[in-house]
N, C-alpha and C positions, 0 to 999 in steps of 0.2 A: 420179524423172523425170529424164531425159538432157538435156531440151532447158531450155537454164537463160538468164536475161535477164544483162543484164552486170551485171558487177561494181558494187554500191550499190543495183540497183534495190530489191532486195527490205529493206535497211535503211532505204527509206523508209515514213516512217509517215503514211499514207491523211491528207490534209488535212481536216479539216471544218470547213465554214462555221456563219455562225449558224442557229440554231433558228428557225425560224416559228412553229412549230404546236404546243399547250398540249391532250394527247387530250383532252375534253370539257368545252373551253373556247370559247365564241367571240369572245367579245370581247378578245382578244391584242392585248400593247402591244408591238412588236416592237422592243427596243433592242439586238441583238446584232451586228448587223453595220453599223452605222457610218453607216447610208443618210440619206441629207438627206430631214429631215420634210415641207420644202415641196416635194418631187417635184421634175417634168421641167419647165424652162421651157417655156413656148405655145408660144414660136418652135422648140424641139429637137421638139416634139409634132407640128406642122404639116410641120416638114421629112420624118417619119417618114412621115408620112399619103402624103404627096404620093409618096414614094419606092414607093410599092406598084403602081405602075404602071409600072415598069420591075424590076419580081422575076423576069419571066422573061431580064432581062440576067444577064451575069458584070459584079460590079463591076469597077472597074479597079482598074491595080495597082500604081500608082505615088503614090494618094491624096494625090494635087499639090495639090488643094483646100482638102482639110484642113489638110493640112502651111502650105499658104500662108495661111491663116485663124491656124494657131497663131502664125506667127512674123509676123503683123501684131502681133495681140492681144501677145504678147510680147518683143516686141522683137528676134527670133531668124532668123537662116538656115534656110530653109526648105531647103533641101538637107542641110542638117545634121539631120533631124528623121524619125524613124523612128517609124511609126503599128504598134498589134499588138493582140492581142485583150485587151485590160486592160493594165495597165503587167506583170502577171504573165509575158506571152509575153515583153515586152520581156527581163524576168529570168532568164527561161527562156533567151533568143538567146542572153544573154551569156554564162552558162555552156557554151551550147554551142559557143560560137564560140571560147572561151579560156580555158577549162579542162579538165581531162581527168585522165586516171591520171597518179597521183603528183605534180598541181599541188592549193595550197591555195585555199582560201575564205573568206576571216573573216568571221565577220557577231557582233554581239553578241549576249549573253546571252538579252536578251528582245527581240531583232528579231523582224520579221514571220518567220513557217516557212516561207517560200517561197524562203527563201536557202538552206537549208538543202537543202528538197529539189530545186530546182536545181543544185546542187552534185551532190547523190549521182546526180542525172539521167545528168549530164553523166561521171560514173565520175571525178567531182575528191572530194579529202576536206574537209569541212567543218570550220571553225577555230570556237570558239566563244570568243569573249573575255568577260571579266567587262566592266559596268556597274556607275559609283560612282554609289550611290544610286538607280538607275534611269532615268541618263543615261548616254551615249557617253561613255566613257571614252579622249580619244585614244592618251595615254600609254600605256595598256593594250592598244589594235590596235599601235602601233608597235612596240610588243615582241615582240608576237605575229606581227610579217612578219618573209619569209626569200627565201631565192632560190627557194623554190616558190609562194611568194604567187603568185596571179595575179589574181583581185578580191578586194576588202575593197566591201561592202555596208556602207551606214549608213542607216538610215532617220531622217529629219530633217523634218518632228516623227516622233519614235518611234511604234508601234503594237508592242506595246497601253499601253503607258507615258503618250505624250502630250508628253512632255520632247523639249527639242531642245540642240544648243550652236549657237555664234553662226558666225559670217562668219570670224574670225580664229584659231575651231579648225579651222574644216574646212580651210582653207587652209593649216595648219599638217600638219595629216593628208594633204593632195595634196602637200606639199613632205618630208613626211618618208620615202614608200614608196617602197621599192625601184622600180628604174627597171620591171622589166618588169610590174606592176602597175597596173590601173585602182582607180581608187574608184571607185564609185553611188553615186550619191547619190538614195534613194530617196525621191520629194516627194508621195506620194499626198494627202498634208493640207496642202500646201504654201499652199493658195488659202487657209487658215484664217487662217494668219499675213499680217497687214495690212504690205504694203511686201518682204515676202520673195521672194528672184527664186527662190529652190531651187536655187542655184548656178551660176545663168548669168553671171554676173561672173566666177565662179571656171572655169569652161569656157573661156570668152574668154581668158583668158589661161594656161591650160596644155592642154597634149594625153594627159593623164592623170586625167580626170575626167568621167564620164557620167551625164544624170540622168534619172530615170522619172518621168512624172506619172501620171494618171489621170482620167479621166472620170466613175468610176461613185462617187465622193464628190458632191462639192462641186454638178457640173453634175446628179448625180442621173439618172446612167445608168449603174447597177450593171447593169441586164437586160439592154444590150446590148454591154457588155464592149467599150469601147474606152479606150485610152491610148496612148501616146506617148513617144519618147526623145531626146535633145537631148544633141550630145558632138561631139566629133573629128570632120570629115568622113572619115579614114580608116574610124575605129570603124564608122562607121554604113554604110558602105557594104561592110564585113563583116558588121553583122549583116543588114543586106537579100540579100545573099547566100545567108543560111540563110532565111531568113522565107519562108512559104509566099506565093505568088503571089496569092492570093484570100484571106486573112487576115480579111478587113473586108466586111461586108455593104454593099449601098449605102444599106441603110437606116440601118444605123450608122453610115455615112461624113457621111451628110447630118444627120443628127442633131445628130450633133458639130459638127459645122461650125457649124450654128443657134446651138447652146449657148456655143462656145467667143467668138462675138461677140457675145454677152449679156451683156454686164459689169455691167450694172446688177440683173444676176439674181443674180451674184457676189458686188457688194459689201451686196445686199441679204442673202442665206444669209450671209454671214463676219460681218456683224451682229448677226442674230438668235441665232446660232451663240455668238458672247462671250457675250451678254446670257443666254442661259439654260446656259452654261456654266459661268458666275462664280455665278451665281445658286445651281443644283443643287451643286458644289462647298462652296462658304460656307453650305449650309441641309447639306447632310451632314457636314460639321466641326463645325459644334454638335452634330450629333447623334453627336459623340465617332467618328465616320467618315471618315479623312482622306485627302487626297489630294495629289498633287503638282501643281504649278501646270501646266495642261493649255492647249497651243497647236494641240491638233487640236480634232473633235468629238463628243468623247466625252471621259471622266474613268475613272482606274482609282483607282478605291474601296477601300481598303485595312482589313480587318480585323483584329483581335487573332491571328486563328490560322486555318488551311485549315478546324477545323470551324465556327470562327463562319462561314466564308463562305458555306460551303456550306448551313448552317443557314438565311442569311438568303436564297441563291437559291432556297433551297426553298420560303420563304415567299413571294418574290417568284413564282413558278411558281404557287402558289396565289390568288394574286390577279389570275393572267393576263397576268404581265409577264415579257419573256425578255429576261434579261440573258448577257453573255458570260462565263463560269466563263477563266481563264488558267493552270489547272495547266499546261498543254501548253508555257507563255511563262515555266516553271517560278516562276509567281507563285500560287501554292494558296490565298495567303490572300488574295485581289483578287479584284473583279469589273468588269468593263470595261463601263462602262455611257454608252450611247449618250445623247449629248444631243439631244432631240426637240422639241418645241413646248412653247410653254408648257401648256398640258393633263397633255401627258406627266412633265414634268419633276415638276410640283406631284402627279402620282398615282403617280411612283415614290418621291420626297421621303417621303410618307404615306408608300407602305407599307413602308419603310425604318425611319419614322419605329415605326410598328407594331410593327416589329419590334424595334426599340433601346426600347422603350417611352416612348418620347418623343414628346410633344404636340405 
């Protein structure tokens, strides 16, 4: 065929999300994608309701509402704040806005894949730095930047890892990259971590630093895909530049808005969230299953080897529980496994336990 996409497209490899569905199962415990077990606050539910009587509007386009609801709730410039269809578009703008052929991309070893294929979107090459131990390695990105660096991606807390580093690496890493360079600071778990801004200190004081959140965690509106980005007034009024005009439903727009002043729905989830996260962690390390100390929600469960893992999602599969396999996050012998309710935790525990043949 003559008619060919540019350069990178076809080196990217098809994203897939978690699994749902167990063929002739129906009772499925869905832990593969991340999703907060107590749903969508009342308030983000009622805002959606009411919004269905203006579906035959175009929403607007400047999502001033939002934007101004986030930077109450966080203490942020609301001009500074760019709204997209999951923090993924955000990912997406930035590569499209400032990188290209023959500029780099770092992201580390076992970041989210959406750095990666953003980059080759964009026709820029992907950098891939090693991770010590299954944390951000700064040392290792600074080596790795040159004069074609153009972003360096960190996710802080990591996915699928769960690990993060503090306040005076990353600021070490915004002070060591080449000037024509941004960092992201990727914060999709960021609401998990009790007192963590996801880098709003460190924005405020440099013009070389931008960060993603997300909605469809924490506030538990994965199905209507909205997020958000927070940097440089310059930054953001490049990426609004590229961002489609109509982006955001108004159902989504009102939604978020509902949820994002719900803080006591926040610190209610980021509770229940430690509590059966310490919990599931510390009952699978007895059962010789161990993990790294995890500040999202969810824990990557570490095996002897790719076949024990695979061995034990197979059993898992068998009991109607779908957990997230991480060959792809070149971790073979892990399984990223989602923390749910207490119900769930205590019946993946079992069938872990089932399987380790431990009581």
């Amino acid at each position: 065929m003559t008619i060919l996409p540019q350069p990178g497209i076809l080196d990217i490899r098809l994203y897939e999300g978690g699994e749902s569905r167990i063929e002739g199962c129906t009772n499925v415990l869905k832990l593969s994608s991340n999703e907060n077990p107590l749903g969508t606050p009342d308030v983000a539910r009622e805002a959606f309701a009411r919004a269905v009587h203006d579906l035959h509007r175009y929403p607007v386009t400047d999502h001033a509402a939002l934007r101004q609801a986030i930077g109450e709730v966080w203490g942020l410039d609301p001009a500074r704040i760019i709204c997209g269809v999951g923090s993924d578009e955000i990912i997406h703008l930035l590569c499209q806005a400032y990188a290209g052929p023959k500029d780099e991309v770092i992201h580390t070893e076992h970041g989210f894949l959406m750095y990666r294929i953003s980059a080759l979107a964009a026709g820029a090459t992907p950098v891939e730095v090693r991770e010590r131990d299954r944390t951000t390695d700064v040392d290792a990105i600074l080596a790795a930047c040159n004069r074609r660096t153009r972003l360096v991606f960190v996710a802080n807390p990591n996915n699928p890892t769960g690990t993060m580093i503090g306040q005076s690496e990353l600021r070490r890493l915004a002070e060591g990259l080449p000037p024509q360079a941004l960092l992201v600071l990727d914060g999709a778990y960021a609401e998990y971590v009790d007192g963590y801004d996801a880098g709003a200190a460190l924005i405020a004081e440099r013009d070389n630093v931008v960060m993603t959140r997300t909605f469809s965690k924490i506030y538990g509106l994965g199905g209507l895909r909205v997020g958000w980005g927070y940097g440089p007034r310059a930054v953001i009024d490049v990426l609004n530049r590229v961002r489609g005009p109509f982006n955001l439903s108004t159902a989504a727009l009102a939604a978020a808005e509902a949820a994002v002043r719900d803080r006591a729905w926040v610190t209610r989830c980021r509770t229940e969230n430690a509590r059966w996260r310490d919990w599931l962690a510390r009952r699978l390390a007895e059962m010789g299953v161990p993990s790294d100390i995890s500040t999202a929600n969810f824990i990557l469960a570490r095996f002897a080897d790719t076949a024990e893992a695979e061995a034990c999602d197979a059993h898992l599969r068998s009991e109607g529980i779908i957990v997230r396999r991480v060959a792809a996050y070149k971790l073979p012998h892990c399984l990223r496994i989602t923390v749910g309710d207490e119900a769930s935790c205590r019946r993946v525990a079992h069938a872990i336990g089932q399987f380790k043949g431990v009581r």
